[in-house]
N, CA and C atoms as a LAMMPS dump frame, in Angstrom:
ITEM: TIMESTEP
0
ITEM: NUMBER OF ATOMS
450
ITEM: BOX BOUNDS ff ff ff
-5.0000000000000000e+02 5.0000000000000000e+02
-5.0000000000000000e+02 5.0000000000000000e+02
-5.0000000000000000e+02 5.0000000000000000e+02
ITEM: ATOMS id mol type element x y z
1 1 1 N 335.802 39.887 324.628
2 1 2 C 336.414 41.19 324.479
3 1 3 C 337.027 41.245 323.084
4 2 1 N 337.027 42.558 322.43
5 2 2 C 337.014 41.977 321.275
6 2 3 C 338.447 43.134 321.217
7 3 1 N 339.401 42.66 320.196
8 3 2 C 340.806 43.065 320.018
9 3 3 C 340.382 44.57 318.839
10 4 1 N 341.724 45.133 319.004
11 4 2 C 342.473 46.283 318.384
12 4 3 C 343.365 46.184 317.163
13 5 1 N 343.344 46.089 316.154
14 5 2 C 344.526 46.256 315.243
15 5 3 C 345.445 47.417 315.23
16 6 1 N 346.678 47.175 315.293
17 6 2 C 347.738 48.263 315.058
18 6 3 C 348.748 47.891 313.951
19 7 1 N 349.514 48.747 313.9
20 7 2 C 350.753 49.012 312.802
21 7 3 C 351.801 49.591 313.534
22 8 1 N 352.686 48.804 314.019
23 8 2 C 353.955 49.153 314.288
24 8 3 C 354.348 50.325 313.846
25 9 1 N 355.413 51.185 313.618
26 9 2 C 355.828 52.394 313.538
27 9 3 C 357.34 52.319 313.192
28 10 1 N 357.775 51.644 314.527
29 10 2 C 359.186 51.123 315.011
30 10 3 C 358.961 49.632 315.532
31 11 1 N 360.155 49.425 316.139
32 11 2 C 360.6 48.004 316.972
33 11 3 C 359.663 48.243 317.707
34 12 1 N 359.223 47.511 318.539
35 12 2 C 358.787 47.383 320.646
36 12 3 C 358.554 45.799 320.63
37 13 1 N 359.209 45.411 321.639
38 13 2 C 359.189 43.968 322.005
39 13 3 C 359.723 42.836 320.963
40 14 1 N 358.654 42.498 320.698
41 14 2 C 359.432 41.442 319.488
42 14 3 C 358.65 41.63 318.413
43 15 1 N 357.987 42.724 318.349
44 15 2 C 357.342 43.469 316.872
45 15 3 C 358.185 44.056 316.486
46 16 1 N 358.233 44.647 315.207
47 16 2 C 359.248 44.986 314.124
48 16 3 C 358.498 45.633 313.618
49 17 1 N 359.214 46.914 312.905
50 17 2 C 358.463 48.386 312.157
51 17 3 C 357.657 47.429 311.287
52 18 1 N 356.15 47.954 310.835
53 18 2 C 355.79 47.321 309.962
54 18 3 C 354.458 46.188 309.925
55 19 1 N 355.071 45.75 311.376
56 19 2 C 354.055 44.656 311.562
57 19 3 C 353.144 44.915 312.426
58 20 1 N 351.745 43.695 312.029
59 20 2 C 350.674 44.173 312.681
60 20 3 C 350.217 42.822 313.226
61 21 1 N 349.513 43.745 314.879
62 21 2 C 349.428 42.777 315.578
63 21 3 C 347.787 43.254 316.266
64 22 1 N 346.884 42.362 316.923
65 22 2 C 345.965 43.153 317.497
66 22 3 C 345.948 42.771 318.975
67 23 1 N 345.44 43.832 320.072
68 23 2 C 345.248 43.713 321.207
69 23 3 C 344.1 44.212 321.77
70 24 1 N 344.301 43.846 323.131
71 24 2 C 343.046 44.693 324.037
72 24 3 C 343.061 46.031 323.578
73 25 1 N 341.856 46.832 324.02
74 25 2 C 341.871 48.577 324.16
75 25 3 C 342.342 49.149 324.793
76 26 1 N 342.965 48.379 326.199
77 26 2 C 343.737 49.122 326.466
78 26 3 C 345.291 49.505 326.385
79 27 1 N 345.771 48.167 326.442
80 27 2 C 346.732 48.075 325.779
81 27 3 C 347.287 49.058 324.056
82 28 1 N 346.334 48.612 323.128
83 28 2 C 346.206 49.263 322.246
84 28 3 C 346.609 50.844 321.831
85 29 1 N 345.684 51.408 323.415
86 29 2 C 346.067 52.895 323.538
87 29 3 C 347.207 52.997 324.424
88 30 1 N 347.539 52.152 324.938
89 30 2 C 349.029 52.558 325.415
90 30 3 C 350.121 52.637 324.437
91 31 1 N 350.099 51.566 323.834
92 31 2 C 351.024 51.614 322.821
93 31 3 C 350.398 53.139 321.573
94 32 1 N 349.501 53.188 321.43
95 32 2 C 349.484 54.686 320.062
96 32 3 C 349.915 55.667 320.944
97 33 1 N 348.937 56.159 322.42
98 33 2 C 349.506 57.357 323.152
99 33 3 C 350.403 57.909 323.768
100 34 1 N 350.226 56.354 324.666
101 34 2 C 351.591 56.764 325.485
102 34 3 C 352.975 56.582 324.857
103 35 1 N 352.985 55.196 324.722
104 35 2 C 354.745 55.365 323.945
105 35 3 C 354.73 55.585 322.618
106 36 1 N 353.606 55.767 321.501
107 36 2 C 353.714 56.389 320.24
108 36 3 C 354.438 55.466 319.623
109 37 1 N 354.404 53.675 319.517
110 37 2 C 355.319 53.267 318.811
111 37 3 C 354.451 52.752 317.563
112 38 1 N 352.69 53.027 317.58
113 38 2 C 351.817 51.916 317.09
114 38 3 C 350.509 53.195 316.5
115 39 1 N 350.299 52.825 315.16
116 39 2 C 348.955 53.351 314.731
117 39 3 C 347.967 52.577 314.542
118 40 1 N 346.613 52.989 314.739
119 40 2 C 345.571 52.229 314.323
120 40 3 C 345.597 51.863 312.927
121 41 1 N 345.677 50.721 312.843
122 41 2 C 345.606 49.656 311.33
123 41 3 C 344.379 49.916 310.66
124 42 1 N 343.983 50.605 309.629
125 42 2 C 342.245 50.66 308.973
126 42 3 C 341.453 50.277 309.775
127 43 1 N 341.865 51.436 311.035
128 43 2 C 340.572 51.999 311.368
129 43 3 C 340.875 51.218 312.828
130 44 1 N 341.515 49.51 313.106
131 44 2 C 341.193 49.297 314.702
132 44 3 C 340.663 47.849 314.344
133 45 1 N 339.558 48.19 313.32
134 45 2 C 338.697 46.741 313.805
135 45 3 C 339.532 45.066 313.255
136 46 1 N 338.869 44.464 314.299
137 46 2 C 339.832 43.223 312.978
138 46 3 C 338.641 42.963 312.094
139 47 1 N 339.362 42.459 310.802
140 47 2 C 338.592 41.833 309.615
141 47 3 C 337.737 40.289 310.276
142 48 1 N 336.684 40.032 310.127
143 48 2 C 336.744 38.923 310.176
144 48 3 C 335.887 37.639 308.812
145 49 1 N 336.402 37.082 308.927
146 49 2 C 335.818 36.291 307.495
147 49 3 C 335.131 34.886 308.087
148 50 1 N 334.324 34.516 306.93
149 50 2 C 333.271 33.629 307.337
150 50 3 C 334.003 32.291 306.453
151 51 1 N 334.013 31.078 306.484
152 51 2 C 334.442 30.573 305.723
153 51 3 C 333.028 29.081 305.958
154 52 1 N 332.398 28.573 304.87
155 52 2 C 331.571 27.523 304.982
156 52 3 C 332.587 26.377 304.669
157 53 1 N 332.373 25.368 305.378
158 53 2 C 333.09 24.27 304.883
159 53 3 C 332.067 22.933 305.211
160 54 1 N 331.441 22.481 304.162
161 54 2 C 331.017 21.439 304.228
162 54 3 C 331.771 20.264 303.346
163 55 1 N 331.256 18.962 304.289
164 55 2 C 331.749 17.742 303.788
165 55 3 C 331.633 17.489 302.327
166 56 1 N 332.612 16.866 300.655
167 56 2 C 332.406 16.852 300.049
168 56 3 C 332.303 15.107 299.819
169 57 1 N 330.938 14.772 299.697
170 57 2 C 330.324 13.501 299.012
171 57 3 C 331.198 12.483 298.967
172 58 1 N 331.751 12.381 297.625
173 58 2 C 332.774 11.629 297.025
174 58 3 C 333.741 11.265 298.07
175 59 1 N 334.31 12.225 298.395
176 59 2 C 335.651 11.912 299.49
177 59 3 C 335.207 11.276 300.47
178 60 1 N 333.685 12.11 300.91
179 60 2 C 333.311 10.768 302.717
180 60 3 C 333.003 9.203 301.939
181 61 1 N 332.267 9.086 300.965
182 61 2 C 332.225 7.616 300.722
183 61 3 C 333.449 6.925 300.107
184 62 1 N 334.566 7.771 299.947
185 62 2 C 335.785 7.138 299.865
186 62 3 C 336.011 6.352 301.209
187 63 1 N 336.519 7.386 301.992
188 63 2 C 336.728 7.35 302.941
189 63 3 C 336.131 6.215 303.782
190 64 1 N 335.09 6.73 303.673
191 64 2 C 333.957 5.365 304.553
192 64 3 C 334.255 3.997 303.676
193 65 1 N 334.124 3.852 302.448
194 65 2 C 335.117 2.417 301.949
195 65 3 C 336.08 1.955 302.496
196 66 1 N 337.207 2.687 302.285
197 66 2 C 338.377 2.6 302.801
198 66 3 C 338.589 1.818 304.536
199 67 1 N 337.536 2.317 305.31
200 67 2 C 337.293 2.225 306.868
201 67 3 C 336.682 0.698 306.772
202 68 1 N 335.821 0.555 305.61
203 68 2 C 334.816 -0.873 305.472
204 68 3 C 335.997 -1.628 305.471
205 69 1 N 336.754 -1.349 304.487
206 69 2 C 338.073 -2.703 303.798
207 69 3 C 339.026 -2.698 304.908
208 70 1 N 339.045 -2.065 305.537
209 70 2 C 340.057 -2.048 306.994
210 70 3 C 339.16 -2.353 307.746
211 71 1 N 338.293 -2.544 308.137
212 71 2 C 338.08 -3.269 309.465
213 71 3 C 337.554 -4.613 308.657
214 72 1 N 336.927 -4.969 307.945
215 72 2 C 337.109 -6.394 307.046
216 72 3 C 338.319 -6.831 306.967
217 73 1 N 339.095 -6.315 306.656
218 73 2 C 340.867 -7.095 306.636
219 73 3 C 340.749 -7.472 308.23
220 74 1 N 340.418 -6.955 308.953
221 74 2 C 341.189 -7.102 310.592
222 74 3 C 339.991 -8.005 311.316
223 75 1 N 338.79 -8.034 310.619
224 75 2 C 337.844 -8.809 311.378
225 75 3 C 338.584 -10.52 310.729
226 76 1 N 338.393 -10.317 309.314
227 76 2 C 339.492 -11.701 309.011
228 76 3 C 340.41 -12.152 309.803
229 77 1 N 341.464 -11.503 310.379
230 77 2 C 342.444 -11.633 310.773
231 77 3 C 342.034 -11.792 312.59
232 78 1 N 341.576 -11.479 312.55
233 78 2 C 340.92 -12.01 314.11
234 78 3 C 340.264 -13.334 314.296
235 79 1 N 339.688 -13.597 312.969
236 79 2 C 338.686 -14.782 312.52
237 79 3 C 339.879 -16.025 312.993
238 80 1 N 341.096 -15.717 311.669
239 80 2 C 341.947 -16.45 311.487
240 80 3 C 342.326 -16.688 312.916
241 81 1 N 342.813 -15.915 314.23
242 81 2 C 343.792 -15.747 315.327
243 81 3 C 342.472 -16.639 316.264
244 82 1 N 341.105 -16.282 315.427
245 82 2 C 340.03 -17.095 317.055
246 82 3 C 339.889 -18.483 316.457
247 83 1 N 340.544 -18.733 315.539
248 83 2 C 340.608 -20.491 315.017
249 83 3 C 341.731 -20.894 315.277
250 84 1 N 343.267 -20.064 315.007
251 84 2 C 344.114 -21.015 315.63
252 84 3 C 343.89 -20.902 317.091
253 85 1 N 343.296 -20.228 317.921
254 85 2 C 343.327 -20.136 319.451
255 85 3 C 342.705 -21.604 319.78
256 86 1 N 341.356 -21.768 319.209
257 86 2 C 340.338 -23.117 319.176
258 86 3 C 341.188 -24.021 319.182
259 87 1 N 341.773 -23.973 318.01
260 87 2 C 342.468 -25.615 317.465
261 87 3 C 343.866 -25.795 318.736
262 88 1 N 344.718 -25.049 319.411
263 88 2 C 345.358 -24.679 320.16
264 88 3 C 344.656 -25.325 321.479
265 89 1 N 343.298 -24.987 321.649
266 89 2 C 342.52 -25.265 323.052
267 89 3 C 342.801 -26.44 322.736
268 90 1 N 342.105 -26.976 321.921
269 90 2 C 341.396 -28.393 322.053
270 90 3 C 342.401 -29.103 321.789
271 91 1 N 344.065 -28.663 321.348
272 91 2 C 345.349 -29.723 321.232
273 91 3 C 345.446 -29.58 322.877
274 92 1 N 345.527 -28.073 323.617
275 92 2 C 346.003 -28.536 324.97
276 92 3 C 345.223 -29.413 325.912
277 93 1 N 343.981 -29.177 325.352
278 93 2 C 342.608 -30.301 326.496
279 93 3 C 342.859 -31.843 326.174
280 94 1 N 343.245 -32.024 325.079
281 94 2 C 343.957 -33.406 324.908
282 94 3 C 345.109 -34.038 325.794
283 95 1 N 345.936 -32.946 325.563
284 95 2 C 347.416 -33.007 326.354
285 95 3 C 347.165 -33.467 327.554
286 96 1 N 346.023 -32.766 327.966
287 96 2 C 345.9 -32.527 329.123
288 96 3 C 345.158 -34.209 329.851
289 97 1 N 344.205 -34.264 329.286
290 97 2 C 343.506 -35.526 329.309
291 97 3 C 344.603 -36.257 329.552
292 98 1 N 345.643 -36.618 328.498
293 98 2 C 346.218 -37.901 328.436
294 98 3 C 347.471 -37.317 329.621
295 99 1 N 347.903 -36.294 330.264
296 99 2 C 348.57 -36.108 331.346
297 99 3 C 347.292 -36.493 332.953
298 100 1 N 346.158 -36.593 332.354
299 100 2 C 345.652 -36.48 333.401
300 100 3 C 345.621 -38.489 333.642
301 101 1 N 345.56 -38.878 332.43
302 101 2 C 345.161 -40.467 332.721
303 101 3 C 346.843 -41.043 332.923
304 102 1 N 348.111 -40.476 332.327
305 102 2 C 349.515 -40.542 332.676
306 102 3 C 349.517 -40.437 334.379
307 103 1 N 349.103 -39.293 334.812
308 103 2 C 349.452 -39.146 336.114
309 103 3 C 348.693 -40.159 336.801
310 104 1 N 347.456 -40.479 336.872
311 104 2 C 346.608 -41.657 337.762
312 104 3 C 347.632 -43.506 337.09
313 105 1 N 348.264 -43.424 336.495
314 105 2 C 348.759 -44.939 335.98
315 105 3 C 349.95 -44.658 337.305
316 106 1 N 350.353 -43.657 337.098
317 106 2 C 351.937 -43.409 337.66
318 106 3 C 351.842 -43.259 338.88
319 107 1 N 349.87 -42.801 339.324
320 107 2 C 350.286 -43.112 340.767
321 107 3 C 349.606 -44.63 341.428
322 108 1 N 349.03 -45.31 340.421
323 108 2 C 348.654 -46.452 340.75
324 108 3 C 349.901 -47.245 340.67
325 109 1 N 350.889 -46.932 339.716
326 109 2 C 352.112 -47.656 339.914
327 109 3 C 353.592 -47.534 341.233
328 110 1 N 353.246 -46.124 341.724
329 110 2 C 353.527 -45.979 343.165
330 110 3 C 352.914 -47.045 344.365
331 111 1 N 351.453 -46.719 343.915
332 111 2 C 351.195 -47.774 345.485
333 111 3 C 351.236 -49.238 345.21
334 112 1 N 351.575 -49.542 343.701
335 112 2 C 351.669 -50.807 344.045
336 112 3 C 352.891 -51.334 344.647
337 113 1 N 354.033 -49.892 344.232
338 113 2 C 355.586 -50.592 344.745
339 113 3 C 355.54 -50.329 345.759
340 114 1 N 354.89 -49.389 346.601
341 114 2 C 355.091 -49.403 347.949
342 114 3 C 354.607 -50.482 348.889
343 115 1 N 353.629 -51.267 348.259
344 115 2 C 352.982 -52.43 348.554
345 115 3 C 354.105 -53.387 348.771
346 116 1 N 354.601 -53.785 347.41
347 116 2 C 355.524 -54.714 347.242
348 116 3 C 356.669 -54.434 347.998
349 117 1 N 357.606 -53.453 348.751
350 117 2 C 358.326 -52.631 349.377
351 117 3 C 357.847 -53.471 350.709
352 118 1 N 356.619 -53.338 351.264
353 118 2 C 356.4 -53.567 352.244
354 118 3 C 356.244 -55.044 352.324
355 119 1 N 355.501 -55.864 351.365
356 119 2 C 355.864 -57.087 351.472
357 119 3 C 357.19 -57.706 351.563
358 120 1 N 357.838 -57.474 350.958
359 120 2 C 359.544 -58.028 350.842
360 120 3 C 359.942 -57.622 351.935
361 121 1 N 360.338 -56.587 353.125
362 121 2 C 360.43 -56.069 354.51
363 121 3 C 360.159 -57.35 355.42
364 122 1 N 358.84 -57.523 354.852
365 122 2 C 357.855 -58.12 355.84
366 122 3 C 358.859 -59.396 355.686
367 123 1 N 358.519 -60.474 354.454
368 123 2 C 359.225 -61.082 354.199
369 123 3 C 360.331 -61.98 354.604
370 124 1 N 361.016 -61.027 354.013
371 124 2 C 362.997 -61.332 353.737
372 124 3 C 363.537 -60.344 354.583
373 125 1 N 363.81 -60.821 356.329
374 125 2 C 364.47 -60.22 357.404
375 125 3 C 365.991 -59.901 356.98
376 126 1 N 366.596 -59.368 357.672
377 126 2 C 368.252 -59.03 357.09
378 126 3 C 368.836 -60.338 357.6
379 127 1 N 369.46 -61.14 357.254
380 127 2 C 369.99 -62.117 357.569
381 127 3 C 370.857 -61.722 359.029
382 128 1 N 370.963 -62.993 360.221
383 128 2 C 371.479 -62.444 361.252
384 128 3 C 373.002 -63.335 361.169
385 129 1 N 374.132 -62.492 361.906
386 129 2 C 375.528 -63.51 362.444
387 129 3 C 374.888 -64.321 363.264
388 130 1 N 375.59 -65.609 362.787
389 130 2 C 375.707 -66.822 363.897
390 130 3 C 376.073 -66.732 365.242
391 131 1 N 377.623 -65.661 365.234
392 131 2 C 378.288 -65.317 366.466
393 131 3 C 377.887 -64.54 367.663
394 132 1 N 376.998 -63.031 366.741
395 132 2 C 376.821 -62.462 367.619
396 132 3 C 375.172 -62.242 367.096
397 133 1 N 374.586 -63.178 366.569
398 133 2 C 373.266 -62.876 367.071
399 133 3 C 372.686 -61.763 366.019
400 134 1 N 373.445 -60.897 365.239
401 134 2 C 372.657 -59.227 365.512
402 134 3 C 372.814 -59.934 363.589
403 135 1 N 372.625 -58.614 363.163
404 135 2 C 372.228 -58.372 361.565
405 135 3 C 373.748 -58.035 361.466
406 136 1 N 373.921 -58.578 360.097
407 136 2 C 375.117 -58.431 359.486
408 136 3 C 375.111 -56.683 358.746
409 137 1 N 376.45 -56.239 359.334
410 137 2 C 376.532 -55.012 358.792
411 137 3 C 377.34 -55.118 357.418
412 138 1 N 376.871 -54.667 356.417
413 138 2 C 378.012 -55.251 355.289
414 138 3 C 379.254 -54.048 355.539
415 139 1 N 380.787 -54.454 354.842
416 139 2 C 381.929 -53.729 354.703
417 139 3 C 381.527 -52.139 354.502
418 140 1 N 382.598 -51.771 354.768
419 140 2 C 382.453 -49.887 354.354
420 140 3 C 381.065 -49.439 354.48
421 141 1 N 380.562 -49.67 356.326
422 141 2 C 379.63 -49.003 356.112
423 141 3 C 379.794 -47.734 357.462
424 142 1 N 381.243 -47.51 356.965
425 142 2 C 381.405 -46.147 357.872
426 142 3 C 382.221 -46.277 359.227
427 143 1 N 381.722 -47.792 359.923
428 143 2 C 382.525 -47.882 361.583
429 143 3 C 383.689 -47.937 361.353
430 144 1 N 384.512 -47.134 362.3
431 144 2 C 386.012 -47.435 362.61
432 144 3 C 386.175 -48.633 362.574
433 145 1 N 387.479 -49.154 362.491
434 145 2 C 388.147 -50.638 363.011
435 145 3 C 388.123 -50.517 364.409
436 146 1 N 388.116 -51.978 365.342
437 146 2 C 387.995 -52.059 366.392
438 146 3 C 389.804 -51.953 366.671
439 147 1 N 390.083 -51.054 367.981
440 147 2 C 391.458 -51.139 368.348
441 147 3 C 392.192 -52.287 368.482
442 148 1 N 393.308 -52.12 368.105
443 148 2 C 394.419 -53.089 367.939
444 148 3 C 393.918 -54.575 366.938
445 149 1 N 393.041 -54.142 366.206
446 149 2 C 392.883 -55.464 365.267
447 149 3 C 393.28 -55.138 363.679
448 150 1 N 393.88 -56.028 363.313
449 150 2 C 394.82 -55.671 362.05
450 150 3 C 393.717 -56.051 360.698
């Protein structure tokens, strides 16, 4: 639908004597007939202009340079970030190795004490009293005193 040019006259709305605005046709004629605040602007039609704009040479192969040397800076810089990542791997796969041959020593050195644990048990019984037969409880190991013994 194609618009109306007018020319204000007076105020209406938030137009101001003077200024020009375009609208529908119908609208258009409300405002010239009925409320008389608006004339047709040369004639009604809008102007319209053609404008060509093509790309100018020089500037796109700037441009396109510019895009080359920036993503070259950042492919570097990725280069750089996927070599320290590498050198990073292969320090932690080390780590790792020698935690992995740490942990098998440490648990071969578990079962041997539990071995030895069980031999000495086996062994070296708790020594028993003469008097009463049983295993010696050593001092302060919690029992009350027996009543009336000082």
């Amino acid at each position: 639908m194609s618009k109306v040019v007018v020319k204000f006259k007076k105020g209406w709305g938030k137009y101001n004597a003077n200024d020009i605005a375009g609208f529908d046709q119908k609208v258009a004629d409300d405002l010239i007939k009925v409320k008389k605040v608006a004339t047709l602007h040369k004639g009604g039609a809008v102007e319209s202009v053609t404008l060509k704009v093509g790309p100018d040479k020089a500037e796109g192969q700037k441009l396109v340079a510019m895009a080359d040397a920036l993503i070259k800076a950042e492919n570097e810089k990725l280069e750089q970030a996927i070599d320290t990542l590498d050198k990073r791997e292969a320090a932690l796969d080390e780590l790792d190795a020698k935690l992995g041959a740490t942990k098998k020593d440490l648990d071969a050195r578990e079962v041997a004490l539990l071995e030895r644990e069980k031999a000495v048990k086996a062994a070296d019984p708790a020594p028993k009293d003469p008097a009463t037969k049983t295993a010696e409880t050593p001092a302060g190991t919690g029992k009350p005193p027996k009543q009336g013994a000082k």
